[in-house]
C-alpha positions in Angstrom: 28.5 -13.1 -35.8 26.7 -11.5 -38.6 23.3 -9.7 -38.2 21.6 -12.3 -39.9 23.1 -15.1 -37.3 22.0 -12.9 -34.5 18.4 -12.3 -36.3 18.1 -15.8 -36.2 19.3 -17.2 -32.7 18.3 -13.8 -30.8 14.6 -13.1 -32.5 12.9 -11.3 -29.6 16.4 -8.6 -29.8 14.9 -5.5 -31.6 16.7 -5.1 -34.9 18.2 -1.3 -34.3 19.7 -3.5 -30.9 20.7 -5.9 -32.7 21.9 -3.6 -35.5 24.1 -1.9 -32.9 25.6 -4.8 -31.0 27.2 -6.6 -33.9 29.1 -3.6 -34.9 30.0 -2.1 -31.9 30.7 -5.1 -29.8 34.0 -6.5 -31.5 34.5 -8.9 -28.4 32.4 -12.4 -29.7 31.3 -13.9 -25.9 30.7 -10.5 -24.7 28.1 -10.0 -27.6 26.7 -13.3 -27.3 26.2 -12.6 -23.6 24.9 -9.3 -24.0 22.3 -10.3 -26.6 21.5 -13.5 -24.5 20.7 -11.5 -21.8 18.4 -9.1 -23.7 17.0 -12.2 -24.9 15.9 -13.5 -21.5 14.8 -10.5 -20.5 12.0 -10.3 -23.6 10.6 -13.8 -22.7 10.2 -12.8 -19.2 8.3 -9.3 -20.5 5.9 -11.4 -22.5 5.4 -14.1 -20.6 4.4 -11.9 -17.2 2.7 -9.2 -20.0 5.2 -6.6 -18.7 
């Protein structure tokens, strides 16, 4: 996954996460997971204003 794929599906990720994860994460589901996750855990912080 490039960093403009994962821009684009994960949008809530910051960008120095993002910026991290595609090059240090070499394993493709792990990464995916990982930035699903962080993903999921931004919609919950703005949608209980956390």
């Amino acid at each position: 996954m490039t960093l403009a794929q994962a821009r684009k599906r994960f949008p809530l990720v910051p960008d120095e996460i993002l910026k991290w994860a595609v090059q240090n994460i070499s394993d493709q589901r792990d990464l995916e997971i990982g930035l699903f996750r962080l993903e999921q855990t931004r919609r919950l912080q703005i949608k209980y204003g956390a």
